[in-house]
PAGUNU-230989 format. One record per residue: residue in three letters; x, y, z of N, C-alpha, C in turn; residue number from 1. Coordinates in Angstrom, 3 decimals. Example, Ala and Ser with C-alpha at 12.3 -4.5 7.8 and 13.67 -1.06 7.14 Angstrom:
<nodes>
{sedo = ALA, npx = 13.190, npy = -5.690, npz = 7.800, capx = 12.300, capy = -4.500, capz = 7.800, cpx = 13.200, cpy = -3.300, cpz = 7.800, nuvo = 1};
{sedo = SER, npx = 12.850, npy = -2.250, npz = 7.080, capx = 13.670, capy = -1.060, capz = 7.140, cpx = 12.900, cpy = 0.030, cpz = 7.870, nuvo = 2};
</nodes>
This chain:
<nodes>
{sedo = UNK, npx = 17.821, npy = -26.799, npz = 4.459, capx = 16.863, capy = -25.734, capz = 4.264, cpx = 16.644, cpy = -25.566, cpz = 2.758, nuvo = 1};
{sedo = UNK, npx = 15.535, npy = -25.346, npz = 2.208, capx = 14.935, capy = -25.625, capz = 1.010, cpx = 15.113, cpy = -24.304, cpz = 0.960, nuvo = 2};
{sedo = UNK, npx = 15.156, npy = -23.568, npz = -0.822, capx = 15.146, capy = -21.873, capz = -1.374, cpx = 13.998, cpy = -21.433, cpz = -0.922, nuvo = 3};
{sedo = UNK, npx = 13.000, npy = -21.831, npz = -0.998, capx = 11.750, capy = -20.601, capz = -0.153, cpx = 12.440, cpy = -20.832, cpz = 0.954, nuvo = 4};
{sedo = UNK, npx = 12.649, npy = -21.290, npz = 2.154, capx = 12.741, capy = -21.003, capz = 3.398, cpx = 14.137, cpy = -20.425, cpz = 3.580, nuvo = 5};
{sedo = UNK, npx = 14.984, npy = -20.662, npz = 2.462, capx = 16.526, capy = -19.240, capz = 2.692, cpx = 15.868, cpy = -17.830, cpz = 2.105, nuvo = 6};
{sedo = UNK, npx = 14.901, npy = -17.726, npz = 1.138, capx = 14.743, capy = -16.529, capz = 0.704, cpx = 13.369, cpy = -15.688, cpz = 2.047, nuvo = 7};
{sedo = UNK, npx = 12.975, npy = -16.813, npz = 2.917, capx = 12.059, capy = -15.888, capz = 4.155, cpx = 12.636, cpy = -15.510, cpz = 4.759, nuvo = 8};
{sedo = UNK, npx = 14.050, npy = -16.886, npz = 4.947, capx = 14.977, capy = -16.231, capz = 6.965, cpx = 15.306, cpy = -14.927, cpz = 5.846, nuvo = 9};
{sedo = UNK, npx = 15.913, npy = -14.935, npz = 4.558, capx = 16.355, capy = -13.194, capz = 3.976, cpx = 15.797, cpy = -12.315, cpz = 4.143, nuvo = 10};
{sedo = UNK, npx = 14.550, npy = -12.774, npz = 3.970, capx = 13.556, capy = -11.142, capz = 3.759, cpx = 13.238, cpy = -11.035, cpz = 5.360, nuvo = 11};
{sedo = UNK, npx = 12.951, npy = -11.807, npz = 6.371, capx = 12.675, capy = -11.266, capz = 7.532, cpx = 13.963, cpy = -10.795, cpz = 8.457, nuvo = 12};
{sedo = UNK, npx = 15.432, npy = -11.269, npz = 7.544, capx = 16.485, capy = -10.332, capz = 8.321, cpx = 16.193, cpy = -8.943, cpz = 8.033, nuvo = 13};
{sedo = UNK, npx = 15.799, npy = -8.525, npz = 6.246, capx = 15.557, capy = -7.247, capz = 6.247, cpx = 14.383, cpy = -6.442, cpz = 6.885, nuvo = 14};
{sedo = UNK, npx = 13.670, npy = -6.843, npz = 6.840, capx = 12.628, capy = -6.480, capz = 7.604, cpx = 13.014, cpy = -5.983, cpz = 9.025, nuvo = 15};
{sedo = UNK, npx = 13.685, npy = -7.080, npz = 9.815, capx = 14.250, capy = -6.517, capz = 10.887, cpx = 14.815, cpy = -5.472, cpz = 10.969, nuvo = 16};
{sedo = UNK, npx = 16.055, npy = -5.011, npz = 10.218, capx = 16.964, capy = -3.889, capz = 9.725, cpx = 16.066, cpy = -3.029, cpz = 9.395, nuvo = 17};
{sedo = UNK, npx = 14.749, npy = -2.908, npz = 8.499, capx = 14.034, capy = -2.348, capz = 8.241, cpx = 12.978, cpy = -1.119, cpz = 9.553, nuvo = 18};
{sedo = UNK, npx = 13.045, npy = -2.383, npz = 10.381, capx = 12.116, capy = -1.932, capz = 12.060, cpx = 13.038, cpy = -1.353, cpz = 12.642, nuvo = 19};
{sedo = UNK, npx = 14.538, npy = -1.740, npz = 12.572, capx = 15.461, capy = -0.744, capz = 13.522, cpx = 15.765, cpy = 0.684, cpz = 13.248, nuvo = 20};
{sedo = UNK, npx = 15.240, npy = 0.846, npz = 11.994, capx = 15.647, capy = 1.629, capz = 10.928, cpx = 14.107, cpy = 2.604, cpz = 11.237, nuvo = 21};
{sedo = UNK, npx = 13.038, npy = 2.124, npz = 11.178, capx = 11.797, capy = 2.250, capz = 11.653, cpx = 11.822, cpy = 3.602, cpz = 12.807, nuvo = 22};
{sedo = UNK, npx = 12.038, npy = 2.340, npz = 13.646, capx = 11.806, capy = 2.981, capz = 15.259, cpx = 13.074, cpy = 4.013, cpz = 15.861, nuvo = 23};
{sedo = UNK, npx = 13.915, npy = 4.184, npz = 14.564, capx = 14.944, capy = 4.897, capz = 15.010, cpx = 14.251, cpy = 6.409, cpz = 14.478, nuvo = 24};
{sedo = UNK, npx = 13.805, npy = 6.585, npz = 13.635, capx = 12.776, capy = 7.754, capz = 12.733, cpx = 13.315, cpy = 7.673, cpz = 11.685, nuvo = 25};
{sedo = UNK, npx = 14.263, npy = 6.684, npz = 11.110, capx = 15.218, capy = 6.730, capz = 9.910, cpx = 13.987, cpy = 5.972, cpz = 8.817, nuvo = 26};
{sedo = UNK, npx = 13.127, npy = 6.964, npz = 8.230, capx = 11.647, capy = 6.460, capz = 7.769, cpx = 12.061, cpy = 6.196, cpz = 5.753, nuvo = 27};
{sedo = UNK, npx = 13.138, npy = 6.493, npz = 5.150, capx = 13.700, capy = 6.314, capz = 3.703, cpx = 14.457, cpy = 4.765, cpz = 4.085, nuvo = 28};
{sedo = UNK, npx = 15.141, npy = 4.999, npz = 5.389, capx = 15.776, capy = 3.585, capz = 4.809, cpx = 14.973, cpy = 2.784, cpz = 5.588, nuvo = 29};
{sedo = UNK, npx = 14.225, npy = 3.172, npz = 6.236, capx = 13.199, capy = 1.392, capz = 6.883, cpx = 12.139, cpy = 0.968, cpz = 5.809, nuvo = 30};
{sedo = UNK, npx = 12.089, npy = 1.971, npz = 4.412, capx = 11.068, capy = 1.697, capz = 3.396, cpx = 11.771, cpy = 1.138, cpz = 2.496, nuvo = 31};
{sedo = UNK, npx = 13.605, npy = 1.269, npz = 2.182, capx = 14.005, capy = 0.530, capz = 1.367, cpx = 14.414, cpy = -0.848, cpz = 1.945, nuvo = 32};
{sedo = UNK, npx = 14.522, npy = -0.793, npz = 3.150, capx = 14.521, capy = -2.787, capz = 3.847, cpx = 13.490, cpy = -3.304, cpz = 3.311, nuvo = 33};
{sedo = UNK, npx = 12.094, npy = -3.030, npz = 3.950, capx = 10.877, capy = -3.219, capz = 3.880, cpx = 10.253, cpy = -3.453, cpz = 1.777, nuvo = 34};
{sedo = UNK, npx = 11.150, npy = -2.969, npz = 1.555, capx = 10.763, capy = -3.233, capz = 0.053, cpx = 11.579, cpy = -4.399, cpz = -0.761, nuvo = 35};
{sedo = UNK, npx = 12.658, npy = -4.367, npz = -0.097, capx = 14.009, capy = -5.477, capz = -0.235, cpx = 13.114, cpy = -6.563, cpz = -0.293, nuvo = 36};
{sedo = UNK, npx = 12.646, npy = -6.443, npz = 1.409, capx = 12.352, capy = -8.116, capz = 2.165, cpx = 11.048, cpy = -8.062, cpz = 1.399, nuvo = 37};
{sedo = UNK, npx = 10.330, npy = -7.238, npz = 0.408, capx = 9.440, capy = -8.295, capz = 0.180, cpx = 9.299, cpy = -8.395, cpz = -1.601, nuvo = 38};
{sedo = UNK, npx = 10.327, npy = -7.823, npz = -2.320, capx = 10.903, capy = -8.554, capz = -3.385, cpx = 11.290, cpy = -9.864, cpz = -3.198, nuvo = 39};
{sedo = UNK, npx = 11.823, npy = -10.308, npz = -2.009, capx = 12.484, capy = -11.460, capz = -1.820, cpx = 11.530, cpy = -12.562, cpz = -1.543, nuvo = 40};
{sedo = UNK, npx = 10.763, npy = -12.262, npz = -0.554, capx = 9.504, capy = -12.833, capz = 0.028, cpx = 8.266, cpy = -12.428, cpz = 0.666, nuvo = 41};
{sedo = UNK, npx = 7.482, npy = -12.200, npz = -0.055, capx = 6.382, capy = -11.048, capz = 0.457, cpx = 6.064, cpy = -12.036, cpz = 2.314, nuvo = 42};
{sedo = UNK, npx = 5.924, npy = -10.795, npz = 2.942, capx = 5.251, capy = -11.389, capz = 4.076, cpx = 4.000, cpy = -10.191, cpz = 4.519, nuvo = 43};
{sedo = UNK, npx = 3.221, npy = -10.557, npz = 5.324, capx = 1.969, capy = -9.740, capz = 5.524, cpx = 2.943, cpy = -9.070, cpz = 6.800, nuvo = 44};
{sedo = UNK, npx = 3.558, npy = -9.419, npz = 7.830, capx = 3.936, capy = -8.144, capz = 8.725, cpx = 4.402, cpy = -7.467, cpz = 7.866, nuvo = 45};
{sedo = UNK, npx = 5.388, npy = -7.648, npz = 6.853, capx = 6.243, capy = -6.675, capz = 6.178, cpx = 5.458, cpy = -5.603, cpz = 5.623, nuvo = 46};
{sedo = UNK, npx = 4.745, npy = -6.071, npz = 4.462, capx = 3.260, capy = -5.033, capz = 4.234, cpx = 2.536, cpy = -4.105, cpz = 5.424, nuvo = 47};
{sedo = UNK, npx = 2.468, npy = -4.903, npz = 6.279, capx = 2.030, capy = -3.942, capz = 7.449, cpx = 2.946, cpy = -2.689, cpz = 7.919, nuvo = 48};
{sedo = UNK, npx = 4.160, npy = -2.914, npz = 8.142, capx = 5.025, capy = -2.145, capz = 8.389, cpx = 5.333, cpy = -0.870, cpz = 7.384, nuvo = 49};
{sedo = UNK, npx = 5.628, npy = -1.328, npz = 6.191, capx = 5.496, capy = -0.477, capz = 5.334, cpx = 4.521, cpy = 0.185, cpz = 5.253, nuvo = 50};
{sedo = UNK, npx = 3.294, npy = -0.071, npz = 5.338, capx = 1.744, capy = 0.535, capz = 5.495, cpx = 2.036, cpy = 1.484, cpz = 6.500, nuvo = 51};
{sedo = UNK, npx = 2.745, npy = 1.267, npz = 7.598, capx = 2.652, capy = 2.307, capz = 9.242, cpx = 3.572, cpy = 3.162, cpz = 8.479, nuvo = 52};
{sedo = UNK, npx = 4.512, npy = 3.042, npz = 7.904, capx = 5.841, capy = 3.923, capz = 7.424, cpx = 5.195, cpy = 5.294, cpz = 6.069, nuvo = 53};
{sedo = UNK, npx = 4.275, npy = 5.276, npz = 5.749, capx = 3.676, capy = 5.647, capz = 5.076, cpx = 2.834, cpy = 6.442, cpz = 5.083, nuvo = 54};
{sedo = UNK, npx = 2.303, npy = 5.827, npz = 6.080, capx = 0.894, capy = 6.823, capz = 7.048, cpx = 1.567, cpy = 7.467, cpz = 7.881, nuvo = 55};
{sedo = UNK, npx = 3.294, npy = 7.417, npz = 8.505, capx = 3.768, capy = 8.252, capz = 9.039, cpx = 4.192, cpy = 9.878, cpz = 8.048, nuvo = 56};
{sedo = UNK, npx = 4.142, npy = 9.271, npz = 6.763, capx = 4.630, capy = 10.666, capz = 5.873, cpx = 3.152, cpy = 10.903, cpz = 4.963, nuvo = 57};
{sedo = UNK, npx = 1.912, npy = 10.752, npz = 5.765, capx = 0.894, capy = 11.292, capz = 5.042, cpx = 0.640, cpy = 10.628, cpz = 3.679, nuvo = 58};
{sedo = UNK, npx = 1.254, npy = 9.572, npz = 3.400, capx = 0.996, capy = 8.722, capz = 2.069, cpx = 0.322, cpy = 7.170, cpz = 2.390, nuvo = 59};
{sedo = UNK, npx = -1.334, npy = 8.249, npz = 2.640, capx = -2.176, capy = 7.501, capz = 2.985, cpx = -3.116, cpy = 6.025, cpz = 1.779, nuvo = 60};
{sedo = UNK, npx = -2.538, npy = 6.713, npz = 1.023, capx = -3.133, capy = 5.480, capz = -0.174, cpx = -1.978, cpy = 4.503, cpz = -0.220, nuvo = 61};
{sedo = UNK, npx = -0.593, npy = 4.626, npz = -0.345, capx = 0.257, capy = 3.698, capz = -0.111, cpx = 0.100, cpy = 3.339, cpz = 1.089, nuvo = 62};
{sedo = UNK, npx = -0.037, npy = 3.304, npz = 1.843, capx = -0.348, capy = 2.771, capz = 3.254, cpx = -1.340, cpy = 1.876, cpz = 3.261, nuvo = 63};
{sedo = UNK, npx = -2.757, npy = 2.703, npz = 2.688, capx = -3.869, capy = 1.795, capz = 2.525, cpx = -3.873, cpy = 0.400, cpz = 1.435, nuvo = 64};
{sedo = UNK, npx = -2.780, npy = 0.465, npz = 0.408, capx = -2.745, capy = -0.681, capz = -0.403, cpx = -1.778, cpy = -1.833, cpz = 0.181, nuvo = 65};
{sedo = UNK, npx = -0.594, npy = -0.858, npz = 1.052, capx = -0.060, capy = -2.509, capz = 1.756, cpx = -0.723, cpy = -2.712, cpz = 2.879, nuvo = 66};
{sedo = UNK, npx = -1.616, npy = -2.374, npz = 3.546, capx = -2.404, capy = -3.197, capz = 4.635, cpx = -3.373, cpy = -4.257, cpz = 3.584, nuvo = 67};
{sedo = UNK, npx = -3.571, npy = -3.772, npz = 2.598, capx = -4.172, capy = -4.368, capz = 1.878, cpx = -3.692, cpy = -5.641, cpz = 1.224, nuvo = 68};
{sedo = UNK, npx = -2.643, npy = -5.373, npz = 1.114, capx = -1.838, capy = -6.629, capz = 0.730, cpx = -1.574, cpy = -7.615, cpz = 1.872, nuvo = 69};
{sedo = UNK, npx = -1.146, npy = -6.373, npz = 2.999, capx = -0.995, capy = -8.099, capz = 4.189, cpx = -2.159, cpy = -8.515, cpz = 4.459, nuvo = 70};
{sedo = UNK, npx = -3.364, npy = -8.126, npz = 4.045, capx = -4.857, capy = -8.956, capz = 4.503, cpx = -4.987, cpy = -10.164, cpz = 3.187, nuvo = 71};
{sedo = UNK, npx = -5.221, npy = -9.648, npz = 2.395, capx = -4.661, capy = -10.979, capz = 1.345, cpx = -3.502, cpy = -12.036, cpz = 1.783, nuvo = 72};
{sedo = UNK, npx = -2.459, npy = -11.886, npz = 1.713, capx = -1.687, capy = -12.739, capz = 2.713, cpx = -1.884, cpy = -13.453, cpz = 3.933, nuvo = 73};
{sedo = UNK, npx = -2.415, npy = -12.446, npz = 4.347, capx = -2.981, capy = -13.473, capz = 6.128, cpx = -4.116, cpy = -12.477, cpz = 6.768, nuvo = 74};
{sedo = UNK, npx = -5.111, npy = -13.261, npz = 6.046, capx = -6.211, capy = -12.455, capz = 6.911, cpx = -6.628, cpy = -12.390, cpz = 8.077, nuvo = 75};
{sedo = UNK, npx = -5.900, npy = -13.591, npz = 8.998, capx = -6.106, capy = -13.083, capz = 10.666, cpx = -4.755, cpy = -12.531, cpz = 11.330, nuvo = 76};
{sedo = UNK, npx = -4.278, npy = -11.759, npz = 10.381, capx = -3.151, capy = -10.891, capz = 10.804, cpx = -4.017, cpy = -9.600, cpz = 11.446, nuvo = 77};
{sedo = UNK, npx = -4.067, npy = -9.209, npz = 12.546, capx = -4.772, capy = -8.186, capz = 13.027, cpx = -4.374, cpy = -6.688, cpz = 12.791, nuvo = 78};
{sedo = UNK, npx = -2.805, npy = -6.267, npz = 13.127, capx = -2.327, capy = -4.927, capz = 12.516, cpx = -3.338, cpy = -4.122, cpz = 11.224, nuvo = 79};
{sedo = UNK, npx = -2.899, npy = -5.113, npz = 10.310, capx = -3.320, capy = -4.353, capz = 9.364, cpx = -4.706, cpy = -3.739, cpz = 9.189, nuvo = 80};
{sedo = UNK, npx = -5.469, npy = -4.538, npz = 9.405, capx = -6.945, capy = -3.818, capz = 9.810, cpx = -7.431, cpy = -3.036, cpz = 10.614, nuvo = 81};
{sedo = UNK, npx = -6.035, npy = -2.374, npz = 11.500, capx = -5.970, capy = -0.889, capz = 12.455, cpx = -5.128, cpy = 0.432, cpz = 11.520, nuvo = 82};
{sedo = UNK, npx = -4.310, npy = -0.312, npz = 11.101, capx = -3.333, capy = 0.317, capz = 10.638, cpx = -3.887, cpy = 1.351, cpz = 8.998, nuvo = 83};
</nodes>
């Protein structure tokens, strides 16, 4: 396994930790996973997620700039253009 592909499986373990963290209502630490995993390796779900985590605490312009970011990343990522 080549360093980009150890630093994605990294950032999408956090990310994960990040969603459990998420869907538990634990909304401070699913934003510090979610910020981890994409120091490490930006991914467009990750942006997305963080975007929903955001718009859950009324911090609608941070929200609106990482959907924005996962559309740059992968523009037939669908989330983000609801989200």
């Amino acid at each position: 396994m080549n360093e980009e592909e150890v630093q994605r499986q990294e950032a999408e373990i956090l990310r994960h930790k990040g969603h459990k963290h998420h869907m538990a209502g634990e909304l401070a630490d699913a934003i510090l996973f979610y910020e981890k995993s994409i120091a490490i390796y930006p991914l467009a779900e990750t942006y997305t997620l963080l975007g929903w985590v955001y718009s859950m605490i009324d911090l609608y312009d941070k929200a609106e700039a990482m959907c924005q970011e996962a559309i740059k990343l992968d523009p037939s990522l669908g989330n983000p253009y609801n989200d």
